[in-house]
LOPA-340138 format. One line per 10 residues: their letters; for each residue x, y, z of C-alpha. Coordinates in steps of 0.5 Angstrom, whole numbers, plus 500, padded with zeros to 3 digits. Example, Ala and Ser with C-alpha at 12.3 -4.5 7.8 and 13.67 -1.06 7.14 Angstrom:
<rs>
as = 525:491:516; 527:498:514;
</rs>
This chain:
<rs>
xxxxxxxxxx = 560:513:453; 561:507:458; 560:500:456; 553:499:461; 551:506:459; 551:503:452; 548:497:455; 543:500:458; 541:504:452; 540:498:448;
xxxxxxxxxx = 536:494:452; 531:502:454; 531:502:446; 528:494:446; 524:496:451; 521:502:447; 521:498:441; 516:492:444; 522:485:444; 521:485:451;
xxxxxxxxxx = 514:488:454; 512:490:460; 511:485:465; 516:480:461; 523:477:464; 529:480:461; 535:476:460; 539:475:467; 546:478:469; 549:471:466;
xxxxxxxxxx = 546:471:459; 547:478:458; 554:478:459; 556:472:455; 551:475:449; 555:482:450; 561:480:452; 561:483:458; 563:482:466; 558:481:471;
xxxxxxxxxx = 560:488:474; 558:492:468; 551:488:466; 549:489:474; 551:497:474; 547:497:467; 540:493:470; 541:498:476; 541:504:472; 536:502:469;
xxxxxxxxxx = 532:500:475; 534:507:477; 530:509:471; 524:505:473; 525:501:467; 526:494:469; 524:492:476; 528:487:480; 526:482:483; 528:478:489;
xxxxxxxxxx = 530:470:487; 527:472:479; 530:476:475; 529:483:472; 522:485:468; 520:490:465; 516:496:469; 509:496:467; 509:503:464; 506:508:467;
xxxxxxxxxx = 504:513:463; 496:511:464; 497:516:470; 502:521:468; 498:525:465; 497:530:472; 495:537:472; 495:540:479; 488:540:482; 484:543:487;
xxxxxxxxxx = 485:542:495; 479:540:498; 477:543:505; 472:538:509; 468:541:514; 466:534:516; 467:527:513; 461:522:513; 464:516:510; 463:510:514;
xxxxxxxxxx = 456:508:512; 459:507:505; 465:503:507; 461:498:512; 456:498:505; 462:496:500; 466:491:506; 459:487:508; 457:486:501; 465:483:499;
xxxxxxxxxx = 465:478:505; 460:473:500; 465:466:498; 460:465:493; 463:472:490; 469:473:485; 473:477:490; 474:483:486; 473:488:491; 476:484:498;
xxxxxxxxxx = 481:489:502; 485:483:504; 490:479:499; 489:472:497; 489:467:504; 492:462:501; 498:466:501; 500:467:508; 504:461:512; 498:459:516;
xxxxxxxxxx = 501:451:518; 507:455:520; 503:461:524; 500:456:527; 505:451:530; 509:458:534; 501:459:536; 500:452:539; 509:452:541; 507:459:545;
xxxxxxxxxx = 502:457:548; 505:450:551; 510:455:554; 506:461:556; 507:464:562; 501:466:565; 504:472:568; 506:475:560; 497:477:560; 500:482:565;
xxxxxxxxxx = 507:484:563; 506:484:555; 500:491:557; 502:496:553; 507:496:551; 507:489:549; 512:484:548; 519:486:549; 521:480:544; 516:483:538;
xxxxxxxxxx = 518:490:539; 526:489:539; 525:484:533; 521:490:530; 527:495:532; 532:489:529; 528:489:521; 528:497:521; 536:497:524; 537:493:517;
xxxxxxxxxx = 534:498:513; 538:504:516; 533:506:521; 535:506:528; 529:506:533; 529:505:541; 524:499:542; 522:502:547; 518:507:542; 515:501:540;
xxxxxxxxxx = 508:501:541; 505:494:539; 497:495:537; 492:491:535; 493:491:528; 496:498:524; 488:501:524; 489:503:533; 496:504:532; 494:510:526;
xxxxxxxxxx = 488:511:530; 492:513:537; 497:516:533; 492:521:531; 489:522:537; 496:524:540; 496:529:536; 489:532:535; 482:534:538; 476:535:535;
xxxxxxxxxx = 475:539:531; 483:540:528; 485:539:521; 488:534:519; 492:533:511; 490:527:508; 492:525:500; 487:524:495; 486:519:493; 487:515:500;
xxxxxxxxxx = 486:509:503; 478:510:507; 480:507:513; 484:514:514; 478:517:513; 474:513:518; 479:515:523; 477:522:522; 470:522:521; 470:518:529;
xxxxxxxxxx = 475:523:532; 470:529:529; 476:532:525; 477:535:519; 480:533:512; 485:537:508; 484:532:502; 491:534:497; 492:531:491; 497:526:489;
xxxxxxxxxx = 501:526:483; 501:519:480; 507:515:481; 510:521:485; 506:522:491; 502:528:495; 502:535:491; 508:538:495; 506:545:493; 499:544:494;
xxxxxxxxxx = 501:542:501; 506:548:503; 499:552:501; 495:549:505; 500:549:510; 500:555:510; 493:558:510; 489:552:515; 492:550:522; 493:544:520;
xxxxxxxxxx = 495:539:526; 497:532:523; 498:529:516; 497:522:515; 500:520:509; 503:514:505; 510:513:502; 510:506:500; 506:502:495; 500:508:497;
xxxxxxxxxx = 493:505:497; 489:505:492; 494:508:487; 500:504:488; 506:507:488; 513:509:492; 514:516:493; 521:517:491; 527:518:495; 528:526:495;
xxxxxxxxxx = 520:527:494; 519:523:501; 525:528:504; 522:534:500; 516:532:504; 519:531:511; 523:538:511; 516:541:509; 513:539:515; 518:540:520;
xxxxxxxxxx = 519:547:518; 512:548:519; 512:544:525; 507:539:523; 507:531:525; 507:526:520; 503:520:521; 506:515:516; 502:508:514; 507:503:512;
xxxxxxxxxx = 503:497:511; 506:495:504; 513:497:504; 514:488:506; 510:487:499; 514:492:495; 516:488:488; 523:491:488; 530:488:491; 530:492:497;
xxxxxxxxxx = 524:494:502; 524:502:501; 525:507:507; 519:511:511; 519:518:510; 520:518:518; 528:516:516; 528:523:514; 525:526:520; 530:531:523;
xxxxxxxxxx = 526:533:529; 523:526:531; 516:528:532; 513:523:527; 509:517:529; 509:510:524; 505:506:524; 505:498:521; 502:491:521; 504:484:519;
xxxxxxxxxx = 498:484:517; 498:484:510; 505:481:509; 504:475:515; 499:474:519; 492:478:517; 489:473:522; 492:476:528; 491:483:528; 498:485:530;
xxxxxxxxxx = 500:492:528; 505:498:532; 507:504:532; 513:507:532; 512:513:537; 518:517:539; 516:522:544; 508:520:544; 510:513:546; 508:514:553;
xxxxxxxxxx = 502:518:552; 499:512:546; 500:507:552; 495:511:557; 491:511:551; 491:504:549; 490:501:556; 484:507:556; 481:502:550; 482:497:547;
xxxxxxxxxx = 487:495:555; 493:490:550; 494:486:543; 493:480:544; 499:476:548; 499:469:545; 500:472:538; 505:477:540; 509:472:543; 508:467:536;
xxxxxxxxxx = 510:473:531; 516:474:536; 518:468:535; 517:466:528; 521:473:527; 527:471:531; 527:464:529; 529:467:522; 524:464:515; 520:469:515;
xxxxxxxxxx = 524:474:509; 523:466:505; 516:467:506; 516:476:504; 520:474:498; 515:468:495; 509:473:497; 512:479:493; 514:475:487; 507:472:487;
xxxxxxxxxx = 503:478:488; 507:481:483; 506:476:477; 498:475:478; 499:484:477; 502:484:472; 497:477:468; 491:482:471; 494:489:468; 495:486:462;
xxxxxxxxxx = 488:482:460; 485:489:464; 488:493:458; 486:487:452; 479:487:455; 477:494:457; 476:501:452; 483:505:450; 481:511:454; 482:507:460;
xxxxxxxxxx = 488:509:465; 490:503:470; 496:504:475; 503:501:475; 504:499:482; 510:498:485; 507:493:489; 502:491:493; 495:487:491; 491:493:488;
xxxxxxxxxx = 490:496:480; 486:503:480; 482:504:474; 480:510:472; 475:512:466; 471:517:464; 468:522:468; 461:519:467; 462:512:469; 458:511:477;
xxxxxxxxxx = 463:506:480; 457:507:486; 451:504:481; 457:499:478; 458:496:484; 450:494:485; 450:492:478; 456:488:479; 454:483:485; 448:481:482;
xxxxxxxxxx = 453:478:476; 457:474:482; 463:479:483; 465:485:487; 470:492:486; 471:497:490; 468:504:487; 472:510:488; 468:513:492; 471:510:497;
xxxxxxxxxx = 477:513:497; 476:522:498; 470:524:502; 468:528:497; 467:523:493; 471:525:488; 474:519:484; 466:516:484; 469:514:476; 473:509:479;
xxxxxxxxxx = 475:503:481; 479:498:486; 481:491:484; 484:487:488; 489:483:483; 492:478:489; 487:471:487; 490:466:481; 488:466:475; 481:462:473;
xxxxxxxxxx = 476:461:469; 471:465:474; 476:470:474; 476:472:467; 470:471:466; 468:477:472; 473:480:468; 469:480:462; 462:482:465; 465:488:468;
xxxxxxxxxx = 468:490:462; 462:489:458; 458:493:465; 462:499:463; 462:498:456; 454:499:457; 453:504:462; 458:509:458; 453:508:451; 448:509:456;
xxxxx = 452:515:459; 453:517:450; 446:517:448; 443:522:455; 447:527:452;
</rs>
């Protein structure tokens, strides 16, 4: 056997035998070659192995840790397709969203990260910088389809990742929720079918439900990604116009489609001749070393629209999104200049210039590392405070742990009880419009550790004790 293969079995072996638990430091590439007295060489290829492995996970500017184990939501069987003949989600959204605004409250159900993460002082002096300079012709020239700075810097980070795309294709929205919107529109009437995963992200939902679509909800298989025999059945059976899907770090669950699945995925669609919609919004906060690919770099046919935003990585403030169009671009321009008329123009140009400026993969690079520690110190208090039966997400990255309990519990009722004890969640209904996954939560894991979190902590924990006794005692 090679010598990083017996390395990397005697650090698998470690790991399963608990010296290094999850969410814990390995020792770095230099200790463990003056340890084992081996080359940098031979270590590296033994962390990478592992890494391949989903053991460890590397981390840019820090180290290798230990990957949370997964196997809290391994145990999959194949589920049931579900076909919505219509979808009414968007009262409950609006419910959930207004009552997570409060300060006064621990923030356990906000949709956004920490804002204290993000570089406002440095978002704010390319602001004012742009404006000094603003040509008072750029509100006209930067109609959609936005500023050609933005969109080539765009083109340039999705070229360094392998992915060659025309920055005329580029289509800058107001934020990733029109580019998906439009994307959506090109490609449906009212009335289609449209495959979504369940869970998923509700504001696809709210997109349909306004369209007047119908959804194919399809389960996920946890740590994997949507059911691929479940979809070509589906594909099959209904006329399905569009998917919108997630491959990296999904929303709730938190995962990265590996690569054959996310190529799997892509030649199903193609054979059936079905278009892709792929909400990319995460991939800048993947905890691993390198940004993980879109599905669309395995699209043959070129008919897929990806959509994203700085949103969650930069700038959540500025609602700059896009969508990577192909051929639909013109058609979501005429679309665009029908709605909303342009992104904001003072904004494109602050982002252009802080994006060709350089500095802003510093930033990417402290969010991750950030993100990823507080995730890991709320998994691991989530486990010590909450009953066994608890199944909670190992997340890839991203500022989300999914919780999923036993079937009796109702995050609906428990997010009621939940303000009145001064913090949020975000029930599970949120995420099907069947209400599927009501025995489940969403946490938000971005903020620091306190006092008032753990406390929330311990009130939810002792929420949930009660309502499943109280569940116990009615049967």
């Amino acid at each position: 056997m090679s010598l990083y293969r017996q390395l990397a079995d005697r650090l698998q072996h470690q790991i399963d035998t608990g010296i290094w638990q999850p969410g814990e430091r390995i020792p770095s590439i230099r200790q463990s070659c003056k340890t084992h007295g081996l080359s940098p060489m031979t270590v590296l290829q033994a962390y990478q192995l592992l890494e391949s492995q989903g053991r460890i996970l590397a981390r840019p500017q820090s180290g290798y840790y230990v990957k949370a184990a997964p196997s809290h939501l391994q145990h999959y069987a194949p589920q049931q397709t579900h076909y919505s003949g219509s979808v009414d989600i968007n009262d409950l959204v609006f419910e959930v969203l207004q009552a997570s605004k409060s300060r006064e409250l621990v923030p356990l159900g906000m949709s956004v990260a920490d804002p204290t993460l993000f570089p406002h002082p440095q978002l704010g002096r390319a602001l004012a910088s742009c404006m000094r300079k603003l040509d008072p012709f750029s509100t006209v020239a930067d109609l959609p389809p936005g500023n050609e700075a933005l969109r080539r810097a765009i083109a340039q980070r999705y070229a360094s990742d392998g992915l060659a795309v025309d920055p005329q294709e580029i289509i800058i929205t107001t934020g990733a929720m029109e580019a998906l919107s439009l994307s959506l529109q090109v490609l449906t009437e009212p009335g289609d079918w449209v495959v979504v995963e369940t869970p998923t992200f509700y504001g696809a939902l709210q997109a349909i439900e306004r369209l007047k679509l119908k959804a194919v909800e399809i389960p996920v298989i946890p740590g994997v990604g949507i059911d691929l025999a479940l979809l070509a059945e589906a594909l099959a059976e209904r006329p399905i116009k569009a998917c919108w899907l997630m491959g990296n770090v999904q929303h709730p669950l938190g995962h990265t489609m590996p690569d054959d699945h996310k190529r799997g995925l892509m030649q199903l669609l193609n054979t059936h001749g079905v278009a892709l919609v792929e909400d990319d919004v995460y991939a800048e906060v993947y905890f691993g070393r390198e940004r993980p690919r879109p599905i669309k770099y395995w699209d043959a046919r070129g008919e897929s629209l990806l959509c994203s935003s700085f949103s969650k990585c930069l700038a959540p403030g500025f609602r700059v999104g896009w969508v990577v169009a192909g051929p639909h671009a013109e058609r979501i321009q005429r679309l665009q200049l029908m709605s909303t008329l342009s992104t904001n123009v003072p904004s494109q140009l602050a982002l252009a210039q802080m994006l060709l400026n350089g500095g802003v993969d510093a930033h990417f690079r402290r969010l991750r590392h950030t993100l990823a520690q507080r995730q890991q110190q709320m998994r691991a208090a989530l486990l010590r405070l909450f009953p066994d039966e608890v199944r909670i997400s190992a997340p890839d990255g991203g500022h989300f742990l999914w919780l999923e309990f036993d079937s009796r519990l109702d995050s609906r009722a428990l997010h009621a009880r939940a303000l009145t004890c001064g913090f949020s969640l975000a029930p599970g209904a949120l995420f099907s419009s069947q209400g599927m996954h009501n025995h489940c939560l969403r946490l938000n894991s971005s903020h620091p550790w306190s006092e008032q979190l753990e406390s929330a902590l311990i009130k939810l924990a002792g929420l949930i004790d009660a309502t499943l006794k109280q569940s116990s005692s009615y049967e």
